[in-house]
C-alpha positions in Angstrom: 0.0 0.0 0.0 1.6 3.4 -1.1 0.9 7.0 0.2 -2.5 8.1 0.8 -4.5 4.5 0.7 -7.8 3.0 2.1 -7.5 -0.6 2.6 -11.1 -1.3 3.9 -13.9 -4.0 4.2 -11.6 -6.9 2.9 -11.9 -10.5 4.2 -8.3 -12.5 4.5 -9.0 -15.8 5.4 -5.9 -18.8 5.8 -3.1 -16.7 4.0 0.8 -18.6 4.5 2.0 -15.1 6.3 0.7 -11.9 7.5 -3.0 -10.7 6.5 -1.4 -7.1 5.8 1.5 -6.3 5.5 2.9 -2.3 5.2 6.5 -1.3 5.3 8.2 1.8 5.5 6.9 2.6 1.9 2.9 3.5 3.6 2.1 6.4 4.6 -1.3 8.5 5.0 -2.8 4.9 5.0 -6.3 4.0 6.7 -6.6 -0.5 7.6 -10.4 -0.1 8.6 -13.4 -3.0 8.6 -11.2 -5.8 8.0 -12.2 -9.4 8.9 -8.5 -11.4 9.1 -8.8 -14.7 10.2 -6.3 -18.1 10.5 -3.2 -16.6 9.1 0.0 -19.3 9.3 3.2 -19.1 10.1 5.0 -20.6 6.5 7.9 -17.9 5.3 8.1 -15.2 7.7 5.6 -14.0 10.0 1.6 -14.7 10.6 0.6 -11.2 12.1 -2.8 -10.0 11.6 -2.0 -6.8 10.5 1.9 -6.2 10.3 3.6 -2.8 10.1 7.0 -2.2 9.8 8.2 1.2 9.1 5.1 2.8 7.8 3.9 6.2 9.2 0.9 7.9 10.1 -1.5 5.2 10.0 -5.1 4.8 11.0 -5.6 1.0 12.1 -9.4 1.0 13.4 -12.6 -1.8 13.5 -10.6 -5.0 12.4 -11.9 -7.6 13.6 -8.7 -10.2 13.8 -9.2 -14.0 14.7 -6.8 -16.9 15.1 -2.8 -15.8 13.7 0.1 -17.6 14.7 1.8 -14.0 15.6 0.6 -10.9 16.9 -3.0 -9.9 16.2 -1.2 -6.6 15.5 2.5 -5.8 14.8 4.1 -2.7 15.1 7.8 -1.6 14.5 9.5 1.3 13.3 6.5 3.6 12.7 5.2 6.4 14.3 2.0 8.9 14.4 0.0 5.7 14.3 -3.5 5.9 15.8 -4.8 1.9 16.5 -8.4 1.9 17.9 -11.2 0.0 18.1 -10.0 -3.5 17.3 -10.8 -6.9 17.7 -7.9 -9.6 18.7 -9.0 -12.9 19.4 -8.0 -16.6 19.5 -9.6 -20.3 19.8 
């Protein structure tokens, strides 16, 4: 996701890493009304929602269910507002 994005209302069911993924690239993004669910650890990482870098980001409403990492991952990125979500496993 480049500069200035909406990444909204997507379902991300059983992906082999991260549901989204946002490096230092993202900025001026929003990650809103996302349903992620059963992401696997197979290459790298199984985050939810995984940040790493990006700047002034709105992560708000996802509802996140059942990762082998974090439900959310931050590092590296700053003016980030995260609100609102839902983290959850089995």
């Amino acid at each position: 996701m480049s500069n200035g994005g909406l990444y909204k209302d997507n379902l991300l069911i059983n992906n082999g890493e991260s549901g989204i993924y946002s490096s230092q690239e993202a900025k001026f993004v929003t990650y809103e009304n996302n349903y992620i669910y059963g992401q696997t650890r197979s290459n790298i990482s199984a985050s939810g929602i995984e940040i790493d870098g990006a700047d002034n980001l709105i992560i708000r409403n996802n509802i996140i269910h059942n990762c082998g990492n974090d439900g959310i991952s931050l590092q590296n990125s700053n003016s980030t507002t995260v609100e609102y979500n839902t983290c959850s496993i089995s």
